[in-house]
C-alpha positions in Angstrom: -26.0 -53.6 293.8 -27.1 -52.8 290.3 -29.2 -54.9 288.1 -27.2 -54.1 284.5 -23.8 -52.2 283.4 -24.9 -51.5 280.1 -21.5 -50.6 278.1 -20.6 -51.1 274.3 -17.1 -51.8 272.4 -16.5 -48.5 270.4 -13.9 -46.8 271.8 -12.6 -43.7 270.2 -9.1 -44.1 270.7 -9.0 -47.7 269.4 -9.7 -46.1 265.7 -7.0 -43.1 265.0 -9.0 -41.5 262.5 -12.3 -40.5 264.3 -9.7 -39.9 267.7 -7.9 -37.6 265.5 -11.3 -36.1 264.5 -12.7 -35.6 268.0 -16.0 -35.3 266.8 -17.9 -38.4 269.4 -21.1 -38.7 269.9 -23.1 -40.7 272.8 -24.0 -44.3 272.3 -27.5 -43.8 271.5 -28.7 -47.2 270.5 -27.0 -47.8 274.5 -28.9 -45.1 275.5 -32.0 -46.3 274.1 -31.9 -49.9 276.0 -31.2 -48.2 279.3 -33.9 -46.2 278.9 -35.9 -48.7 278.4 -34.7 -51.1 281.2 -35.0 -48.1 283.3 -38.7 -47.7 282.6 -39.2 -51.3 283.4 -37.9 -50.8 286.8 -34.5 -52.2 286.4 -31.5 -50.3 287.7 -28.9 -49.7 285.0 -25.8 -47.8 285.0 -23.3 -47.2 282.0 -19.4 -48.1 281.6 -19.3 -45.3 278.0 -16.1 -46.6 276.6 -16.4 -44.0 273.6 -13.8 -41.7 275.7 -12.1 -45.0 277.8 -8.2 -45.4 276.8 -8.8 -49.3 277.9 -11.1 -52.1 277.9 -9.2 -52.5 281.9 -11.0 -49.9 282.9 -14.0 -52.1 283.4 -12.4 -53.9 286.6 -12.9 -50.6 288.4 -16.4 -49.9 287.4 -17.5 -53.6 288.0 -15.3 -53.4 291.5 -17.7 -50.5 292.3 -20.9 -50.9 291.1 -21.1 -54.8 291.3 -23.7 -55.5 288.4 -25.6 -58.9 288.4 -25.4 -58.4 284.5 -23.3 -56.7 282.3 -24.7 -55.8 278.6 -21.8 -54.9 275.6 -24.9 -53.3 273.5 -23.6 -51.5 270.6 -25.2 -48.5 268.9 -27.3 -49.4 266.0 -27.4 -46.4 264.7 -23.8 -45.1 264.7 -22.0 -45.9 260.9 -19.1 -46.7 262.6 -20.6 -49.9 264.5 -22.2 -51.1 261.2 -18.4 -51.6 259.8 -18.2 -54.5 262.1 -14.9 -53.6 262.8 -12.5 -56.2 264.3 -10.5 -54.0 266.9 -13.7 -53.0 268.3 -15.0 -57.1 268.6 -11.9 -57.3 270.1 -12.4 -55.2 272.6 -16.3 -56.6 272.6 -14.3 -60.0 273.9 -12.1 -58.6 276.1 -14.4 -57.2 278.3 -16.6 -60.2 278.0 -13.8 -62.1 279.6 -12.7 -59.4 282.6 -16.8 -60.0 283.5 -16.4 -63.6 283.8 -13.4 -62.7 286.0 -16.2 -61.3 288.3 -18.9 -64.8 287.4 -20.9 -61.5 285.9 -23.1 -63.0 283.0 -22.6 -61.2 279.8 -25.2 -60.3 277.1 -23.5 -58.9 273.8 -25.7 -57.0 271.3 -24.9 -55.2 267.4 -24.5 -55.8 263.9 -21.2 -57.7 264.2 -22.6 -60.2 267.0 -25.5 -60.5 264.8 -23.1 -61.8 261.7 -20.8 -63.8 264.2 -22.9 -65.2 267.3 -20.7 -68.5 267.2 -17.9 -65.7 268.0 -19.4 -64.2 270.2 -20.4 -67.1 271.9 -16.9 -68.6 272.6 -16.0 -66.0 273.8 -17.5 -65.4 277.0 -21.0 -64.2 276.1 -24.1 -66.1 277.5 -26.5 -64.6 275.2 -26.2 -63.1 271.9 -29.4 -60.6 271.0 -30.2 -60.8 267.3 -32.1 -57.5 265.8 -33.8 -55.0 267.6 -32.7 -55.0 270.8 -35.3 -53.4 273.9 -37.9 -55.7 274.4 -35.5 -58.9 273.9 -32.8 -57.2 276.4 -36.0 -57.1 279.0 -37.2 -60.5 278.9 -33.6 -61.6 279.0 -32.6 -59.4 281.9 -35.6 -60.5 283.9 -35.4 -64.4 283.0 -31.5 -64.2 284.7 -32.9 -62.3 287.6 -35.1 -64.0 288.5 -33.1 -67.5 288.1 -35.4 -68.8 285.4 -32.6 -69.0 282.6 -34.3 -72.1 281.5 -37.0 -70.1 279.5 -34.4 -68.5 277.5 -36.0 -70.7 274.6 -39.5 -69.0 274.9 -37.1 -65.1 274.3 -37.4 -64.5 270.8 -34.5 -62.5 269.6 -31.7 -64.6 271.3 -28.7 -67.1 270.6 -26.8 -69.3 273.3 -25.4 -72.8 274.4 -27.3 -75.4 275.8 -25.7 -79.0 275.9 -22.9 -77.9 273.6 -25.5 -76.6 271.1 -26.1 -73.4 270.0 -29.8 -72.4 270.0 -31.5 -69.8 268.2 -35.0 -69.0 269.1 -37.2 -67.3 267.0 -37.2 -63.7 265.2 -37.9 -60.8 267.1 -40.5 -58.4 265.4 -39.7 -54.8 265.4 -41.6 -52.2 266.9 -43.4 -50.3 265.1 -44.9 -47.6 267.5 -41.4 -45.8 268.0 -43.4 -42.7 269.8 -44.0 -45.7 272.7 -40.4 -45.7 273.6 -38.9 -43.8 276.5 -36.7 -41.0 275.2 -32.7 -42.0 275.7 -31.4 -42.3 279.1 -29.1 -39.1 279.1 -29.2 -38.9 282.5 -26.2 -41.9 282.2 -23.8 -39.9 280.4 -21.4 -37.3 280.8 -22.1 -34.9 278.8 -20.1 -31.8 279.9 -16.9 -34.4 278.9 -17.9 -34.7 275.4 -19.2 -30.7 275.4 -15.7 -30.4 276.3 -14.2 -32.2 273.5 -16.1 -30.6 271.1 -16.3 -27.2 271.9 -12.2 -27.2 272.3 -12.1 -28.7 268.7 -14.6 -27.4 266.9 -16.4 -24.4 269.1 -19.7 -25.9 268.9 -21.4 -29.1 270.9 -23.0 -31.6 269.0 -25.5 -34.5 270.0 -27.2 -37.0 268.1 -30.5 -38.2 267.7 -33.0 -40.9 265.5 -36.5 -40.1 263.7 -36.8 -43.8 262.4 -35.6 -47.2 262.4 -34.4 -49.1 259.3 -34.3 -48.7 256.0 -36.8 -50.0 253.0 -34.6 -49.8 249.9 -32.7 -52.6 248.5 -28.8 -51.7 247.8 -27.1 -55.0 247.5 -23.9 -54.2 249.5 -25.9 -52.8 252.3 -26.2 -54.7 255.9 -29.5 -55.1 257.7 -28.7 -57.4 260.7 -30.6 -55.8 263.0 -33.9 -54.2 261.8 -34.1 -56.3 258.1 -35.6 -54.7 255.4 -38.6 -52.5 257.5 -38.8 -48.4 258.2 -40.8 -47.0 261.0 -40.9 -43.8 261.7 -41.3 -41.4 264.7 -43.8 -38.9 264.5 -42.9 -35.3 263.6 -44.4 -34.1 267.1 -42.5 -36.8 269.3 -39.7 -36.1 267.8 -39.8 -32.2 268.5 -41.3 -33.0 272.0 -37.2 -34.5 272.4 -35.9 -31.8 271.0 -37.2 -29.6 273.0 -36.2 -31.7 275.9 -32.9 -31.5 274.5 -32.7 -27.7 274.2 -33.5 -27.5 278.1 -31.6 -30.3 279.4 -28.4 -30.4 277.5 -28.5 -26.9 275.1 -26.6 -28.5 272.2 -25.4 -26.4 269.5 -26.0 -28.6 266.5 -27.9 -32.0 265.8 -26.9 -35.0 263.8 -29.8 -37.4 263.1 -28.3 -40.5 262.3 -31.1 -42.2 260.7 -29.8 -44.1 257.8 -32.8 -42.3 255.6 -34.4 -38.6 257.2 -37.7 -37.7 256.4 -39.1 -40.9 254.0 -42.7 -40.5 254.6 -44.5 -38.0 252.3 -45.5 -34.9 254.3 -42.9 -35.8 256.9 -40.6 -32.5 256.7 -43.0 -30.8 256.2 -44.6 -31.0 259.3 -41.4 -31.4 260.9 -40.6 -27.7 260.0 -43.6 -26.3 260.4 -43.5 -28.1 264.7 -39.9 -26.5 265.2 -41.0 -22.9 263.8 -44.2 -23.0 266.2 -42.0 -24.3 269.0 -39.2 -22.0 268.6 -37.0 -25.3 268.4 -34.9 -24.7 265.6 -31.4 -26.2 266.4 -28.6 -26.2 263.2 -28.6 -29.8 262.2 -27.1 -32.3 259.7 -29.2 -35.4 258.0 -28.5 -38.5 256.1 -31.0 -39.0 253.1 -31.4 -40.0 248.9 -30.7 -37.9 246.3 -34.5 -39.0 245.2 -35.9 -37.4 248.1 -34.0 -34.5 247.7 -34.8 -33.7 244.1 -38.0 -31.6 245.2 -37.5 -28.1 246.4 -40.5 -28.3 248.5 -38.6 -30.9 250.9 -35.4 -29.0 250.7 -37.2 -25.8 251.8 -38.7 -27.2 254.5 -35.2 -28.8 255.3 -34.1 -25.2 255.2 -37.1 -23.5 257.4 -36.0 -26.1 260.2 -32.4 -25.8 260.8 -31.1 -28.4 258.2 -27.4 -27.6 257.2 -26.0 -30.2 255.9 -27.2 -33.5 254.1 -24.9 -36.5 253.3 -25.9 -38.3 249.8 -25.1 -41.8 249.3 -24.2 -40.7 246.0 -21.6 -43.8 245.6 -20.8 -43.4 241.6 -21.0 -40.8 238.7 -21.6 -43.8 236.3 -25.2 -44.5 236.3 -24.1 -48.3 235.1 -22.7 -48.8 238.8 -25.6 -47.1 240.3 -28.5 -49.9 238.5 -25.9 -52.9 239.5 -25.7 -51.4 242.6 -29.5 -51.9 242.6 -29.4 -48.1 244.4 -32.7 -47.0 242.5 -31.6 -43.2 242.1 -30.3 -41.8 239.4 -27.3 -39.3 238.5 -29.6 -36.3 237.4 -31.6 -37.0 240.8 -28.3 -36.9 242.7 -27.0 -33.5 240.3 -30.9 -31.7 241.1 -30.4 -32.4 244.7 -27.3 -30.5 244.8 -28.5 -28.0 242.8 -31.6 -27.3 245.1 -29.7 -27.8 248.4 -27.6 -25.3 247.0 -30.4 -22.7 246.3 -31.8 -23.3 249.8 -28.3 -22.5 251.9 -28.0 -26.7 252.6 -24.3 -28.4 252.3 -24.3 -31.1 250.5 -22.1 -34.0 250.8 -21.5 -37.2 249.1 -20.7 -40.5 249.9 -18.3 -42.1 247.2 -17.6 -45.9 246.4 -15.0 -47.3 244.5 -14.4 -51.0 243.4 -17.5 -52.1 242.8 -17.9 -55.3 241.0 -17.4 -54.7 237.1 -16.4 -50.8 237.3 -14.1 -50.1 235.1 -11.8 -46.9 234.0 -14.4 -45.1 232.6 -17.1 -45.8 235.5 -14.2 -44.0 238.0 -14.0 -41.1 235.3 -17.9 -41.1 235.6 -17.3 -40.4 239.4 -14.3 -38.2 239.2 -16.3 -36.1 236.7 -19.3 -36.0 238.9 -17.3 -34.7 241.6 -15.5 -31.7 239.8 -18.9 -30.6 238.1 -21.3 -30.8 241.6 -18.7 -29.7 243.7 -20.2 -30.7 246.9 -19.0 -29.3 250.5 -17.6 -32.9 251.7 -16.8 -35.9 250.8 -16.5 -39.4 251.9 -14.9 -41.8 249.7 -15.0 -45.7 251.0 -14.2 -49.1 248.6 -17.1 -51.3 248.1 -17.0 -53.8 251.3 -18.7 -57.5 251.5 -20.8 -57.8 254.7 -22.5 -61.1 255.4 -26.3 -61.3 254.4 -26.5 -58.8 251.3 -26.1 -59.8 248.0 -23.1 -58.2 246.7 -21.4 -60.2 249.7 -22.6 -63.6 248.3 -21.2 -62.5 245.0 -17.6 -61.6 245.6 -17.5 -64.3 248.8 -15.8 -66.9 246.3 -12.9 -63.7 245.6 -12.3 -63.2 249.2 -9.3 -63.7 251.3 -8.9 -64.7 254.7 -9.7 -60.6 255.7 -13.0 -60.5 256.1 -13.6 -56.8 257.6 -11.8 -53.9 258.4 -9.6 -53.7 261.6 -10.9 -49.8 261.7 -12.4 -47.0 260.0 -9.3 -45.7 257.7 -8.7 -49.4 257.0 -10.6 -49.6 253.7 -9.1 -52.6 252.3 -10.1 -54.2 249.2 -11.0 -57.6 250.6 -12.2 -59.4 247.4 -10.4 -59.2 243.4 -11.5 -56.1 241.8 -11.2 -55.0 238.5 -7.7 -53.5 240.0 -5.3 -53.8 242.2 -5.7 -52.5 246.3 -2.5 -50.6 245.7 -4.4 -48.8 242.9 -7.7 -48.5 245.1 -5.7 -47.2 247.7 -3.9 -44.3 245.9 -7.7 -43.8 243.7 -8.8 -42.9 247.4 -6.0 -40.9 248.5 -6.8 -39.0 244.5 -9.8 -38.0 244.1 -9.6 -36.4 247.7 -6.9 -34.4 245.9 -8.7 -33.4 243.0 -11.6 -32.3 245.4 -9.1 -30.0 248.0 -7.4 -28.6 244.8 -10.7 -27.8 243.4 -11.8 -26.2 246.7 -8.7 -23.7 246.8 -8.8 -22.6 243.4 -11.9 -22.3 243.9 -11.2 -19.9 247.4 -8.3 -18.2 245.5 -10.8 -16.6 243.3 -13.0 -15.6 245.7 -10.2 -14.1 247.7 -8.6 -12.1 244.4 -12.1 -11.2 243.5 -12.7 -9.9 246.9 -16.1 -11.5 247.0 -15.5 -13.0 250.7 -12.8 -12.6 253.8 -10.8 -15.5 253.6 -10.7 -17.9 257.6 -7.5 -19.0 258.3 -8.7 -22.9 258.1 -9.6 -21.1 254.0 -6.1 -19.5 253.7 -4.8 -23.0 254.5 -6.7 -24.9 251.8 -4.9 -21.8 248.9 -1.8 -22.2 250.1 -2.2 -26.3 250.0 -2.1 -25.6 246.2 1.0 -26.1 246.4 1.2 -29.6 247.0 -2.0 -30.8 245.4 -1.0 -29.6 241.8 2.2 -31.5 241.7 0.8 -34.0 244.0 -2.0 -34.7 241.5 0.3 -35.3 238.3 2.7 -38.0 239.8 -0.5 -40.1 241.2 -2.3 -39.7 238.1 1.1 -41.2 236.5 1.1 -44.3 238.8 -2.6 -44.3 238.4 -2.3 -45.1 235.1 0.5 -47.7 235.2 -1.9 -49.3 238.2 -4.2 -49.9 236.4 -2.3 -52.1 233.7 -0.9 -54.8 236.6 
């Protein structure tokens, strides 16, 4: 019998546009807690619902492997969980409930269970962990193995019912020695399936990783239910000592590091580079970071010397207005000189957009729209500004909401409060501006191609030849733009 079936409730196929992008990566928050239960002498095994078609498919596992616990504990570091999206808690309380079929207590961790422990808590999980996740999943683990659920009020880091009552003990403080933490327990997860998925899709495998927990800076729409407003950071040589695990264990072709913020601490990259040039660990890989941090070519050559290809900006507006009520602290020549030196050094550069935003007007999404055709960056991501519980901009615009209070998935993107225009306008603004940037990108091929400057991919020749919808397309949407924006 095992001790815990650790399991968590994003499933691919529940949210059509990531299953139509088959582009999945582990749960490595998941992956994290096993390994850490595992170096505490607890058996663990994991139920990865990232590729399940159903939350049934539990029955089986918990048929076979009989767990005395059973742990949803969701990735902290995947974007997707930190939408707190509602088909997904579904699923979170569906599965809760087929354990209780079994009399198999249930622990539930993640940023949504965070927000909604009452939830949570009616619906069939015993204990709810609030914030960082390891040490509190430990004590918890070992106070129902042992039969001594009646210290569950010493745990700090917990929520659940006693007489009726729900109790919440104290916070949990983060760790801050992150090199003290067992490496992800890989050896739980099948990774030739999702080498499979991506190689047939996209001709390269892709794994994911962290450098640091948290994040330091102070955007107002931004959700910190789980490690609050702290950073801690990895050192540069524990963090190649994994990836050179990684390169013999697994042999990935690329890296995402899905820190919210790469490389923060001065001298950081630096070092970083230097560690994967002397270990002949240098692995293509893509980074989230500020265009603050970026705006210093010495950073974005070291980004370069390691295997950085691609860096995703929260750029969010063009309208430097939005950006200070955002409270964001960059500005839009910092977020034009990154792109400018990522450029120089070989790096994509993408951007994250937001539209909506609490007093933007016309010329704030011209700001933006501008921005855009002038940068030109490789990707974008455009999202409308959403209220989370426990930030500020949520507190604001709470009074303007409906009964919607987060998205059902990730292409949902409703409006869920009264912006300066309609969601019918936000919707097609979306739909737009992804426009503009396509159209941009083919003219911008068709040049290249009559110039002869480069041989054209057939995923290129596709983009040309989409000119021919995009240049219509783009006149009748900016004509119901405009008569959008006057409801």
């Amino acid at each position: 019998m095992t001790d815990v079936l650790l399991t968590h409730s994003y499933f691919l196929y529940f949210d059509p546009k990531q299953a139509k992008a088959q582009m999945p990566y582990p749960p490595l928050g998941t992956l994290y807690a096993a390994g850490y239960l595992e170096s505490n002498n607890i058996s663990v095994k994991l139920f990865d619902t990232m590729l399940s078609s159903s939350e049934s498919e539990l029955r089986d596992v918990l048929r076979t492997i009989q767990p005395k616990i059973l742990v949803i504990y969701d990735d902290d570091f995947n974007y997707l969980n930190k939408m707190c999206l509602t088909r997904m808690r579904e699923a979170a309380f569906v599965m809760s409930a087929i354990a209780k079929e079994f009399n198999i207590p249930v622990f539930v961790h993640g940023s949504d269970a965070a927000d909604h422990v009452e939830k949570y808590l009616s619906n069939h999980a015993d204990v709810v962990i609030i914030g960082e996740g390891e040490q509190t999943l430990l004590e918890t683990c070992n106070a129902y193995l042992t039969n001594q659920q009646s210290r569950l009020n010493t745990i700090h880091g917990i929520a659940f019912v006693s007489n009726g009552k729900i109790i919440t003990t104290e916070k949990r403080n983060v760790i801050r020695d992150l090199d003290s933490l067992p490496f992800p327990a890989w050896n739980l997860v099948d990774v030739e399936r999702y080498r499979t998925i991506w190689e047939k899709h996209h001709g390269y495998f892709a794994v994911n990783m962290v450098t640091t927990r948290g994040c330091p800076y102070h955007c107002n729409w931004c959700a910190k239910p789980i490690y609050g407003q702290v950073y801690n950071s990895r050192s540069p040589e524990h963090v190649v000592k994994e990836l050179m695990f990684l390169q013999s264990e697994l042999q990935p072709d690329h890296i995402w590091f899905a820190d919210d913020i790469f490389g923060l601490k001065p001298g950081w990259v630096q070092q970083f580079s230097k560690l994967v040039i002397e270990h002949n660990v240098k692995i293509p890989f893509m980074i989230q970071s500020r265009a603050d941090l970026l705006a210093h070519d010495d950073t974005v050559e070291a980004l370069a010397n390691a295997g950085c290809v691609e860096v995703w900006i929260g750029a969010e507006s063009g309208s430097q207005k939005i950006l200070d009520a955002m409270e964001k602290g960059i500005t839009v020549w910092q977020i034009s000189e990154a792109r400018r030196l990522l450029k120089k050094h070989g790096i994509k550069a993408s951007f994250f957009l937001q539209f909506g935003y609490r007093g933007e007007l016309l010329e704030d999404i011209q700001a933006t729209i501008s921005m855009v055709k002038d940068l030109m960056p490789d990707n974008i991501g455009i999202s409308v500004s959403y209220p989370l519980p426990g930030t500020k901009f949520y507190e604001t615009v709470k009074s303007n909401m409906g009964e919607k209070k987060n998205w059902f998935d990730s292409d949902d993107l409703a409006m869920m409060y009264r912006g300066t225009y309609s969601p019918r306008y936000y919707k097609l603004l979306h739909r737009y501006v992804h426009k503009i940037f396509r159209c941009k990108q083919g003219v911008s091929l068709f040049k290249d191609f009559v110039r002869f400057k480069s041989a054209v991919t057939k995923s290129q020749l596709r983009r040309i030849i989409l000119l021919v919808y995009y240049i219509p397309a783009l006149f009748f949407d900016r004509i119901r733009l405009r008569q959008l924006s006057k409801v």
